[in-house]
Residue frames as qw, qx, qy, qz and C-alpha x, y, z in Angstrom:
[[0.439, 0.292, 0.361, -0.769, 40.82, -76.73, -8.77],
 [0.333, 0.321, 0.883, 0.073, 38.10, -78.68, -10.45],
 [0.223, -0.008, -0.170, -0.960, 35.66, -76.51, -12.64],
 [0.237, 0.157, 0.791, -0.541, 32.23, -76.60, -11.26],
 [0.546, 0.572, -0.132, -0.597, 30.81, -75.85, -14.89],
 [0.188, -0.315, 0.793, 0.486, 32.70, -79.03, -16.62],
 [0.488, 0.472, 0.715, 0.166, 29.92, -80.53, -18.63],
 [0.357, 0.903, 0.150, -0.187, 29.35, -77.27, -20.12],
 [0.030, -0.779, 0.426, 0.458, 32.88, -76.81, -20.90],
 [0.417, 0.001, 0.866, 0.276, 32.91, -80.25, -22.82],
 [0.251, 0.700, 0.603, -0.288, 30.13, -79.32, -24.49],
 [0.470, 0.728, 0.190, 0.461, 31.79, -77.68, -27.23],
 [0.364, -0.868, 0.048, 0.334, 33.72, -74.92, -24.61],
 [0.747, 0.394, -0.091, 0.527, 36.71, -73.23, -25.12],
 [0.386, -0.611, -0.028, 0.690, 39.58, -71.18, -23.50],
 [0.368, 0.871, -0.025, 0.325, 39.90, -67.74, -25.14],
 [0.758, -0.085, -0.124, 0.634, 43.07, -66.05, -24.75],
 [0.065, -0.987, -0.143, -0.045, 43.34, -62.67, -23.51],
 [0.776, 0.006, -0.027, 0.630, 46.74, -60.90, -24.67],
 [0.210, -0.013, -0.036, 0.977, 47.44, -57.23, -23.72],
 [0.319, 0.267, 0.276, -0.867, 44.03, -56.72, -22.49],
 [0.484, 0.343, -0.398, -0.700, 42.35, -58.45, -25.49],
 [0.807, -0.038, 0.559, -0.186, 40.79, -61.55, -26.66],
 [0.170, 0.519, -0.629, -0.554, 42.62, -62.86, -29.78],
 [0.488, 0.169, -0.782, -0.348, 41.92, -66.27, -30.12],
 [0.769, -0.307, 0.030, -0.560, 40.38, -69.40, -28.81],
 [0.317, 0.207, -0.896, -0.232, 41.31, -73.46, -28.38],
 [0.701, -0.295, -0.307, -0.572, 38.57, -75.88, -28.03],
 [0.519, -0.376, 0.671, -0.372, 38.30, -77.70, -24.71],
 [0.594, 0.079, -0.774, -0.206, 38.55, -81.97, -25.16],
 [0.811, -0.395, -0.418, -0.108, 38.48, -82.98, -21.98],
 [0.339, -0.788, 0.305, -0.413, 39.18, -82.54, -18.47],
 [0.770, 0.235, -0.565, 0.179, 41.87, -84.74, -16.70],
 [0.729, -0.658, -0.147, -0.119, 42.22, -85.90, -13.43],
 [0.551, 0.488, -0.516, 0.439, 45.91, -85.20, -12.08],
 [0.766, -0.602, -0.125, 0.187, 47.68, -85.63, -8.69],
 [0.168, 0.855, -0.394, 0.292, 50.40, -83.09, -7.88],
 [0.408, 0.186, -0.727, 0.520, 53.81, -84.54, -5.34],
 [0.188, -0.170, 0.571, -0.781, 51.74, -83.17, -2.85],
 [0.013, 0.211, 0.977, -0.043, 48.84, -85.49, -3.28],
 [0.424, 0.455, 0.414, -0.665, 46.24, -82.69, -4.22],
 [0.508, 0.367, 0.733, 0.265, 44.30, -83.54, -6.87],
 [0.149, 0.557, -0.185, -0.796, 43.93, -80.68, -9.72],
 [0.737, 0.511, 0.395, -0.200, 42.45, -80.49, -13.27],
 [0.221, -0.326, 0.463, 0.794, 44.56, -80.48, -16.57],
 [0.432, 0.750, 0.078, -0.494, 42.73, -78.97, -19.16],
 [0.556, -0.101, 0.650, 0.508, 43.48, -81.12, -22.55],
 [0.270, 0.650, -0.004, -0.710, 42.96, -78.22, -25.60],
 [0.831, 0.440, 0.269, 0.211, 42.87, -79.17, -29.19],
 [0.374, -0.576, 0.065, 0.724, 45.97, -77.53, -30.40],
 [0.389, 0.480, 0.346, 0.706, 44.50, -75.51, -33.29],
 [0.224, -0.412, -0.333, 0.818, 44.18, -71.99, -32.39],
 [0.292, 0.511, 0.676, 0.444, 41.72, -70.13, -33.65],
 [0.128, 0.150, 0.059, 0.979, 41.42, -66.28, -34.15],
 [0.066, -0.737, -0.672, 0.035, 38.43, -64.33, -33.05],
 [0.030, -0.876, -0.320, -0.360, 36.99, -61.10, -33.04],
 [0.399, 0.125, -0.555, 0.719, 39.53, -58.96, -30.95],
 [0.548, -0.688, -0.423, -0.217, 37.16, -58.24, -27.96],
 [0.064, -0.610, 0.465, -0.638, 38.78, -55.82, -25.06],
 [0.844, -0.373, -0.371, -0.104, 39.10, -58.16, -21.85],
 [0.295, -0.796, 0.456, -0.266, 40.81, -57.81, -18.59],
 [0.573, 0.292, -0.766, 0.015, 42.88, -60.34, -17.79],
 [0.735, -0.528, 0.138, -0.403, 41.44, -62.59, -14.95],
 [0.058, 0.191, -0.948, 0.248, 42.65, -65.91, -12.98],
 [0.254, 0.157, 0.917, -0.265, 40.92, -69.08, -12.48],
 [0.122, 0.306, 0.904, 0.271, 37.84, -70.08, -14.29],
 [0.353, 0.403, 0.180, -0.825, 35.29, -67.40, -16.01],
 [0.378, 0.310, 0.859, 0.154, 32.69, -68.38, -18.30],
 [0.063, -0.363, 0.271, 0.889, 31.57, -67.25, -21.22],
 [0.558, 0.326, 0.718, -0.259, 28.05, -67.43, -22.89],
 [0.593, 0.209, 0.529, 0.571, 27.95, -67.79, -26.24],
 [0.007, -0.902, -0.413, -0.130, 26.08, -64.72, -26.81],
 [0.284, -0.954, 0.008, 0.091, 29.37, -63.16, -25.23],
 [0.767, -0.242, 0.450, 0.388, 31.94, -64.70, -26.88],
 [0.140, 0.661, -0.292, -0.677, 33.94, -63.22, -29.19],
 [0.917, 0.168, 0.351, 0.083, 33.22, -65.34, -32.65],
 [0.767, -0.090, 0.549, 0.320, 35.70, -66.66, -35.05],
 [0.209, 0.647, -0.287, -0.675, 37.32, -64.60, -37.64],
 [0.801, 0.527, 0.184, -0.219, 35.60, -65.73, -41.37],
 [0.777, -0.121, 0.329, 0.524, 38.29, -67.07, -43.60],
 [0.215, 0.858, 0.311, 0.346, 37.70, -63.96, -45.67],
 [0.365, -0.913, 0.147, -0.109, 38.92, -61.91, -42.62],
 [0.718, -0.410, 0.317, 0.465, 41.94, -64.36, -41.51],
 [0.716, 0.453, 0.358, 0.393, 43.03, -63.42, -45.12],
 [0.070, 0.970, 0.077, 0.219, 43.13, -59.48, -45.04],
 [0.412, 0.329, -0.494, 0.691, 45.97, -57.62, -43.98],
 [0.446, -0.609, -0.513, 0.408, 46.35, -57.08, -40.38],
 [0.035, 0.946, 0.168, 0.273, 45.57, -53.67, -39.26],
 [0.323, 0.303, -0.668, 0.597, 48.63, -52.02, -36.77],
 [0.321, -0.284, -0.798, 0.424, 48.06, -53.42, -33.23],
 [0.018, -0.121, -0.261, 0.958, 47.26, -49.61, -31.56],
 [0.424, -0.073, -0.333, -0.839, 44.31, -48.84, -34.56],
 [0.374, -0.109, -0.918, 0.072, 42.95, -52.84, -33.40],
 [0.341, -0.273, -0.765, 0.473, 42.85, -52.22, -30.04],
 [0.044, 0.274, 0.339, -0.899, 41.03, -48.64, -30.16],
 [0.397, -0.076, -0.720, -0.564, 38.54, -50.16, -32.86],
 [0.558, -0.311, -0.764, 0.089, 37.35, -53.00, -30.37],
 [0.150, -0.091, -0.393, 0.903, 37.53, -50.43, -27.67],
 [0.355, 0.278, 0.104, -0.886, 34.74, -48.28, -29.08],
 [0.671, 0.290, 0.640, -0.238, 32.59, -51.86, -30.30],
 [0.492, 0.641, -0.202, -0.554, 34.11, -51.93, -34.01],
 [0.616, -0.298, 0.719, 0.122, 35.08, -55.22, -35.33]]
């Protein structure tokens, strides 16, 4: 599948990652690539930068295929200040973000 949004995802986009219900992190989108599978369908690879970058842990079901995310809704980037702190345990995290504490 092709995303029907790609200029916007070029456009500075990014995949977040959603692990055990959660958003943890992000990687910026470079560019979309045209591929051809054995079977001659054409599909999109999806070339990320490969830093990863923490964010705000942000409850999130886990979906399939292609959801968008306006910035306004996006979880943002933990402050180097934050990346620095100890981590809290997982459980305390997840029922923080739960009830909109970050």
């Amino acid at each position: 599948m092709w995303p029907k949004r790609g200029p916007e995802i070029l456009d500075g986009g990014s995949i977040f990652w959603v692990i055990k219900g959660q958003i943890l992190a992000r990687q910026t989108v470079l560019r979309l690539d045209e591929v051809f599978g054995n079977d001659g369908i054409r599909r999109c690879a999806i070339v990320m930068e490969p830093t990863l970058h923490k964010t705000e842990i942000t409850p999130r079901r886990a979906f399939q295929g292609w959801r968008y995310l306006p910035v306004e809704n996006s979880p943002k980037d933990l402050t180097s200040a934050r990346l620095k702190e100890s981590p809290l345990p997982a459980p305390l995290i997840a029922a923080l973000a739960e009830i909109g504490v970050r």
